[in-house]
C-alpha positions as CSV (number, residue, x, y, z in Angstrom):
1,X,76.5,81.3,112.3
2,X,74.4,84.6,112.1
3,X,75.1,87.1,109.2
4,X,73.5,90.8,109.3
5,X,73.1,92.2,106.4
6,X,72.5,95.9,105.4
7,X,69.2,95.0,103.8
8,X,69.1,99.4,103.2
9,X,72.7,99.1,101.6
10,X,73.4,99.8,97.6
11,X,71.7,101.2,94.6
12,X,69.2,98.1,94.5
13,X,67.7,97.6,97.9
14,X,65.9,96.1,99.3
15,X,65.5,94.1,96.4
16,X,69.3,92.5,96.2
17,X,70.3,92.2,99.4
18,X,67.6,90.0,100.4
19,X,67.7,88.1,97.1
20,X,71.5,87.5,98.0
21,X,70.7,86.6,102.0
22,X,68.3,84.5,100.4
23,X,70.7,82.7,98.1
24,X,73.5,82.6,100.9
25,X,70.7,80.8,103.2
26,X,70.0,78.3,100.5
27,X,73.7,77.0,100.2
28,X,75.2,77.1,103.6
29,X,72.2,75.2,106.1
30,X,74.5,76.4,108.9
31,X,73.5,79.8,108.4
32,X,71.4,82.6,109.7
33,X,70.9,86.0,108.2
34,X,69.6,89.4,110.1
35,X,68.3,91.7,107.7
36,X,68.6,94.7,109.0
37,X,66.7,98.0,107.8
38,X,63.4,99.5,107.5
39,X,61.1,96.8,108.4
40,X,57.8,97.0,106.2
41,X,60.2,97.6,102.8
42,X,62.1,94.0,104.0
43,X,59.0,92.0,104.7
44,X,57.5,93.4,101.7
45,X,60.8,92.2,99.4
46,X,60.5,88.7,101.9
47,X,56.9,88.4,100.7
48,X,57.5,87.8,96.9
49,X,60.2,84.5,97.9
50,X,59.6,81.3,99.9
51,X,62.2,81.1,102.6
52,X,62.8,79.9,106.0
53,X,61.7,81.9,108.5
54,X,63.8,80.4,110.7
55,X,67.0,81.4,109.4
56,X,66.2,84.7,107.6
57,X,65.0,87.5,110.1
58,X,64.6,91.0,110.2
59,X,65.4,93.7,112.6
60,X,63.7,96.9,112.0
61,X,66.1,100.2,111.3
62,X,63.8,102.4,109.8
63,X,66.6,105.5,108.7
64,X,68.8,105.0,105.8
65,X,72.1,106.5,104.7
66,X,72.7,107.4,101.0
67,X,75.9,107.1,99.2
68,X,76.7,110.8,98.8
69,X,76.3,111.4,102.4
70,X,79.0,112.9,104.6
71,X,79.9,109.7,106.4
72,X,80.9,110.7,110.2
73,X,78.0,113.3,110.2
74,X,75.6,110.7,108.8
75,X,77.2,108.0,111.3
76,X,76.3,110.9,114.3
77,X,73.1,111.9,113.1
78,X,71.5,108.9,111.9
79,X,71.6,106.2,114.7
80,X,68.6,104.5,113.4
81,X,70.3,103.3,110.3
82,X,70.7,100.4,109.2
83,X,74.5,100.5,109.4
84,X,75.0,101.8,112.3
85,X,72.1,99.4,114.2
86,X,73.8,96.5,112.1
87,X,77.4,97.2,113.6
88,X,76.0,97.9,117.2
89,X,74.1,94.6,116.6
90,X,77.6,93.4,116.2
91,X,78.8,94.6,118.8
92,X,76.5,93.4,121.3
93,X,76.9,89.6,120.4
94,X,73.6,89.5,118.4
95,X,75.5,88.4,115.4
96,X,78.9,87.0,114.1
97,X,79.1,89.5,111.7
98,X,77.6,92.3,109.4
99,X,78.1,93.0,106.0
100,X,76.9,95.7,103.6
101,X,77.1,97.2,100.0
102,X,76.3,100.7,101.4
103,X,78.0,103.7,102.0
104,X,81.9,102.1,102.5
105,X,83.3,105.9,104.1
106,X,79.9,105.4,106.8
107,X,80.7,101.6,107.5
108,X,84.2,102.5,108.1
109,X,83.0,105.0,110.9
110,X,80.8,103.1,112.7
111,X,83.1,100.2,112.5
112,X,85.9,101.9,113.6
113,X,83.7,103.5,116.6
114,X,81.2,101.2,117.6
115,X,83.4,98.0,117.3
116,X,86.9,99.7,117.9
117,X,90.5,98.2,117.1
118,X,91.6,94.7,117.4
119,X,94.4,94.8,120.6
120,X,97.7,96.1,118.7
121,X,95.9,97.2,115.9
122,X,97.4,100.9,115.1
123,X,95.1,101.7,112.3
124,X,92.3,99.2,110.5
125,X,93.0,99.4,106.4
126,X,90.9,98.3,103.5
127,X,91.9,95.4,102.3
128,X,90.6,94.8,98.3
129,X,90.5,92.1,96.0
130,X,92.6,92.7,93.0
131,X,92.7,90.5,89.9
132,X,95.9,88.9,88.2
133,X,96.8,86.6,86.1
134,X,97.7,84.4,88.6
135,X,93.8,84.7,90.5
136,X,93.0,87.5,93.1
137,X,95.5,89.1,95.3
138,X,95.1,91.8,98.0
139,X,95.1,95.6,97.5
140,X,96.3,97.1,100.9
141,X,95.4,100.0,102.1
142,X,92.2,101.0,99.4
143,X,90.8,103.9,100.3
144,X,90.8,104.1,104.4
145,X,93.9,105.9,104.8
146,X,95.2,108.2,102.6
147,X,98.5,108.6,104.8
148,X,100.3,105.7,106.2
149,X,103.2,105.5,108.5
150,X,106.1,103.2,108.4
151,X,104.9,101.2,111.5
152,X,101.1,101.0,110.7
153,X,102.5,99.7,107.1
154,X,104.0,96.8,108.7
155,X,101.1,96.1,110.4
156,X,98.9,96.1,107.2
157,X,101.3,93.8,105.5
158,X,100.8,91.1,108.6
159,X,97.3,91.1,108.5
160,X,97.2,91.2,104.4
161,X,99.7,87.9,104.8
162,X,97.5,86.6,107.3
163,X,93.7,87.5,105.0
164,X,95.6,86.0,102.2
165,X,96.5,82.5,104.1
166,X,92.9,82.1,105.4
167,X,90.5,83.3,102.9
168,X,92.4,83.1,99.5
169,X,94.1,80.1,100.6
170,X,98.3,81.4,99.6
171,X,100.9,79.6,100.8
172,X,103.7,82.1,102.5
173,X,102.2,85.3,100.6
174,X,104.6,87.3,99.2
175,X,104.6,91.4,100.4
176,X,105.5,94.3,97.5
177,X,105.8,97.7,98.3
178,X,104.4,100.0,95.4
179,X,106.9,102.3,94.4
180,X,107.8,104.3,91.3
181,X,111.0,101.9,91.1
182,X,112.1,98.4,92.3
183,X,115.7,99.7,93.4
184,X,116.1,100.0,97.1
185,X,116.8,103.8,97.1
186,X,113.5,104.5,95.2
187,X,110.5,106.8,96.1
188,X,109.6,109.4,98.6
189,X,111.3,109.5,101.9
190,X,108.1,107.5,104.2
191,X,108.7,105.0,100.8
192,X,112.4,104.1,102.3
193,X,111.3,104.2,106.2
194,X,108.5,101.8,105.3
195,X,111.1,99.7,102.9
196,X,113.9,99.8,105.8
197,X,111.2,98.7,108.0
198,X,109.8,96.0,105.8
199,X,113.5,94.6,104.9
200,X,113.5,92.0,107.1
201,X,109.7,90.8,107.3
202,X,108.9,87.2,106.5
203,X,108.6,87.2,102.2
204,X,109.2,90.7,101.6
205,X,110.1,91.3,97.8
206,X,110.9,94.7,98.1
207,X,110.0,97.5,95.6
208,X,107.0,96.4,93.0
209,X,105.8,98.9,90.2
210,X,102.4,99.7,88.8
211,X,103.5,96.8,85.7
212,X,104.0,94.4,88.3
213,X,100.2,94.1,89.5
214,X,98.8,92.7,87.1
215,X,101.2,89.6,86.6
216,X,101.1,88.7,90.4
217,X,104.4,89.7,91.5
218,X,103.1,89.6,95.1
219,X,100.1,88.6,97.0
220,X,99.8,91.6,99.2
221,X,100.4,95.1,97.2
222,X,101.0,97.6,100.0
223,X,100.6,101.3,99.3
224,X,98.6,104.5,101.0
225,X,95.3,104.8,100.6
226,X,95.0,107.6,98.1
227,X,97.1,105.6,95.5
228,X,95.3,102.2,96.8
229,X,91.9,103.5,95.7
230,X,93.5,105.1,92.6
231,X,94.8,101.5,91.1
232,X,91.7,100.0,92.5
233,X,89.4,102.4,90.7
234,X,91.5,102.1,87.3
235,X,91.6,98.6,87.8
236,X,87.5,98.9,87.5
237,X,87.4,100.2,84.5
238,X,89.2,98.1,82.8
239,X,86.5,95.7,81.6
240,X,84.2,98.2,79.7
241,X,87.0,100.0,78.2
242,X,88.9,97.1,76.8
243,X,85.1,96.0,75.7
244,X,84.8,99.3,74.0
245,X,87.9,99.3,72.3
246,X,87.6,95.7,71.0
247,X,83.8,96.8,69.7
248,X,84.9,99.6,68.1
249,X,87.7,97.3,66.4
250,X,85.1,94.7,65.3
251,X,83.1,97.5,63.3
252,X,86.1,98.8,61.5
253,X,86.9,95.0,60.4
254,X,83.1,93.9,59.4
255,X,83.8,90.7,61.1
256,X,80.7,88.5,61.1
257,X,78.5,87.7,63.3
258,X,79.2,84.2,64.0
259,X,83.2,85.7,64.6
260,X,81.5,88.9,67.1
261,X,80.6,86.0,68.8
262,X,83.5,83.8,68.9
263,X,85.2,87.1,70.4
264,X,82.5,87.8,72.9
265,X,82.7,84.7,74.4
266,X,86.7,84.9,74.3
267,X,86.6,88.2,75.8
268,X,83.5,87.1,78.7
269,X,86.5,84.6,80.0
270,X,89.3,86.0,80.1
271,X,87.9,89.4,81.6
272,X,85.5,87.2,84.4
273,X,88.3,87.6,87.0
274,X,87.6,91.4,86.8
275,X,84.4,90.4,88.2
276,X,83.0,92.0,91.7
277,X,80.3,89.8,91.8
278,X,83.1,86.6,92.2
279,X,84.2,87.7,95.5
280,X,81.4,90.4,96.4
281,X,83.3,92.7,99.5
282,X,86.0,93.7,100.9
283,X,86.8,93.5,104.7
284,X,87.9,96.2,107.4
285,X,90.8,94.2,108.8
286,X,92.3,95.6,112.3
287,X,88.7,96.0,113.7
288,X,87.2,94.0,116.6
289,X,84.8,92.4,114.7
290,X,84.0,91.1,111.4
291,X,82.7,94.3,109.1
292,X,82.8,93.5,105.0
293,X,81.8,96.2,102.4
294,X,80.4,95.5,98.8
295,X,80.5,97.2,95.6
296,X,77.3,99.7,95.7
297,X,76.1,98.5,92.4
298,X,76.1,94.7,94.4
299,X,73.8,91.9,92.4
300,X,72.4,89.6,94.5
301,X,75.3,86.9,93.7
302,X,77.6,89.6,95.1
303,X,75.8,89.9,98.2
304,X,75.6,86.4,98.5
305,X,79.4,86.1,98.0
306,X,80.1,88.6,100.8
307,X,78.1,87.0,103.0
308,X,80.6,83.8,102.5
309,X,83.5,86.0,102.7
310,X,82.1,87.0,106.2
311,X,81.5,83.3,107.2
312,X,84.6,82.3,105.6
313,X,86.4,85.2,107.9
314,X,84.4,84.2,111.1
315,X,85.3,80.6,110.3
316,X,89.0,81.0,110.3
317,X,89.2,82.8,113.1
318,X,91.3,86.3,111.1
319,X,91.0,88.1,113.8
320,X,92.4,85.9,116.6
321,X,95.6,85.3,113.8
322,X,95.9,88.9,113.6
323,X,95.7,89.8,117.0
324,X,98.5,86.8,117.5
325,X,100.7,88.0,115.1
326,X,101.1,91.4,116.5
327,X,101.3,90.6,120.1
């Protein structure tokens, strides 16, 4: 198994995606990263850490696109980069799959160009990890389309069904249409096309509201893209604000400190499944390949962790299941 990772890719690099490829290296002895960006930053990360040379190489891409860039025009202009080398690397065979914590609106594009659609595939969707009380769940579409239509929403709920049977391991995931209502007759009119067309699909529970996340009504939420990254970016911001608002409580009480710490370690567990770092990216389902984006603040543990998401992808053949289900 061969992983490329975006070793230009995040607010921290070179530094954390190699010490994550590193760590990902050191637990699974089956596998073998590509680093992929400039080359004399890489080595000179690689030379501060005793690894394999074997199994952790580097391929030079000596351009590198920020986070605030346009992403088809950097996609265009920059073919040097590291994401766009690291998908055409892809592409051509010279790896299994390639993951990154870089610009997710750039990774999108070259995914969507250089690898192309899975055959069926209307549209590729963002699929994100959301947490509930009942462990993660899938977020679908987050951010890649901000319109959906009924058909292409079908489709996103197969291959959510089919990511949450592989990877989180669900038995007959359940499918919830977020709607401003659980009644049948609820929401905008493409909100009752994509209902009618979901009616009969395998474990359809119909309508699900915002209140309904949170305890696990379903395993696959399905909305657009523009309220998809909306929940997913209030979902975020949950743990420091919750933090902030218990803090603030604590002065106001003059609790002590042995009790702070009682309630630090009370609130550490039960907001851990908030966590990034736990599951560390989110995958482009619908594309021909295997293409996995990370949060841009990514620790190495969360690079490490996509990089097992990827294998973990690869592994259960996702793709193959997808392309099955919709042909």
């Amino acid at each position: 198994m061969i992983v490329a990772v975006d070793a230009a890719g995040g607010d921290y690099y070179p530094k954390n995606p190699v010490e994550g490829a590193l760590q990902a290296v050191e637990e699974n002895s089956e596998l073998t990263v590509l680093l992929v960006g400039p080359e004399d930053q890489v080595n000179k990360e690689l030379a501060n850490h005793d690894f394999d040379i074997k199994r952790v190489l580097v391929h030079d891409a000596p351009q590198v696109i920020g986070m605030e860039e346009s992403p088809a025009q950097a996609v265009k202009t920059k073919q040097q980069s590291s994401i766009v080398v690291g998908v055409g690397l892809h592409k051509a065979g010279k790896c299994d799959a390639f993951v990154s914590a870089g610009n997710t609106g750039a990774l999108l594009a070259a995914s969507m160009f250089g690898l192309g659609k899975l055959k069926g595939v209307l549209r590729p969707t963002i699929a994100s990890y959301f947490p509930t009380i009942k462990g993660f769940r899938l977020l679908v579409d987050a951010g890649a389309n901000l319109e959906i239509k009924p058909e292409a929403a079908v489709q996103f709920a197969k291959m959510g069904q089919i990511y949450c049977q592989q990877i989180l391991k669900i038995d007959n995931p359940k499918v919830g249409l977020l709607n401003v209502g659980e009644e049948e007759g609820k929401g905008t009119d493409l909100l009752k096309e994509i209902h009618a067309e979901l009616k009969d699909h395998d474990n359809f529970v119909g309508n699900v509201e915002g209140k309904d996340i949170l305890p696990g009504k379903a395993d696959v939420f399905l909305c657009d893209g523009l309220v998809g990254n909306i929940v997913l970016k209030f979902g975020e911001s949950i743990p420091e604000i919750v933090q902030q608002m218990i803090g603030g409580a604590v002065k106001e009480m003059g609790l002590s400190k042995e009790e702070v710490g009682q309630i630090q370690k009370v609130l550490h567990t039960a907001l851990s499944s908030f966590n990034y770092e736990n599951v560390g990216g989110i995958p482009f389902l619908g594309v021909n390949g295997v293409s996995i984006v990370g949060h841009g603040g990514s620790s190495p543990l969360a690079i490490k962790n996509m990089i097992k998401s990827a294998v973990q992808t690869v592994e259960n053949d996702v793709n193959g299941k997808i392309v099955a289900s919709l042909n």
